[in-house]
C-alpha positions in Angstrom: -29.0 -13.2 0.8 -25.9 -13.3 3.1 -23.4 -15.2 4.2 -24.1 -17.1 7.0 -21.7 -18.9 9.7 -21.3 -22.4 7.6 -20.5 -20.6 4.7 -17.9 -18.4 6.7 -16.2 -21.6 7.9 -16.2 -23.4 4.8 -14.7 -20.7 3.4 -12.2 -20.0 6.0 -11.3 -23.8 5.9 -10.6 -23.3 1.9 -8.3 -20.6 3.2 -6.5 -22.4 5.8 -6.0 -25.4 2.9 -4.5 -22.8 0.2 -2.1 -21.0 1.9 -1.2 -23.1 5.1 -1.2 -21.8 8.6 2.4 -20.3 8.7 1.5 -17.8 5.6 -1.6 -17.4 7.6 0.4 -16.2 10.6 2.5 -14.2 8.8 0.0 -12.3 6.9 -2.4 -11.7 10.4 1.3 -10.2 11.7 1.9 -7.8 8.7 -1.8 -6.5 8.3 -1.2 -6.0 12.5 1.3 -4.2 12.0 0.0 -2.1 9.4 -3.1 -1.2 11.4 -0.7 -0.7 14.6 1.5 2.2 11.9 -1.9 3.5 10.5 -3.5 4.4 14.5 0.3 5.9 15.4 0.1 8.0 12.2 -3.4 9.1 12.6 -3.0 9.9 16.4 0.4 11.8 15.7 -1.8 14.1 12.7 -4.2 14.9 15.1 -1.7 16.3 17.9 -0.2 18.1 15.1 -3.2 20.0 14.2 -3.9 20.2 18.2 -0.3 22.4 18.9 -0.3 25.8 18.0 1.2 26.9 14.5 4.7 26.9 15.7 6.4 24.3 13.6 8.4 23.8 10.6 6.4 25.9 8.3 6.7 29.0 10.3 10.1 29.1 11.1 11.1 28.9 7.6 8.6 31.4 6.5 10.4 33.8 9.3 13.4 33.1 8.1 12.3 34.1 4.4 11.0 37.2 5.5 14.2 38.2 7.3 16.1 37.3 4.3 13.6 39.9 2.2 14.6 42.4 4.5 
């Protein structure tokens, strides 16, 4: 028991009659945008774990072991 294409419009209409077109928009833009930040986050996390361990964390670890010395 699904919902089937009528039901998805009526519902949709409901929707459109609730909170109006503009708020619509505005919300289709921000969850857009989310989606847009959420790809460029998960793309940049990958590349990190792609580059060889030469970032942040091993500098300062170097630099801890100097300061041991």
């Amino acid at each position: 028991m699904g919902l089937s294409v009528p039901h998805l419009l009526v519902v949709l209409a409901i929707v459109v009659l609730v909170f109006g077109t503009k708020r619509l928009k505005t919300v289709g833009a921000d969850l857009g945008d989310a989606i847009k930040g959420f790809r460029k986050a998960v793309k940049e996390a990958e590349t990190d774990q792609a580059e060889p361990s030469g970032g942040l964390l091993s500098s300062a670890g170097a630099e801890e072991r100097e300061s041991v010395r």
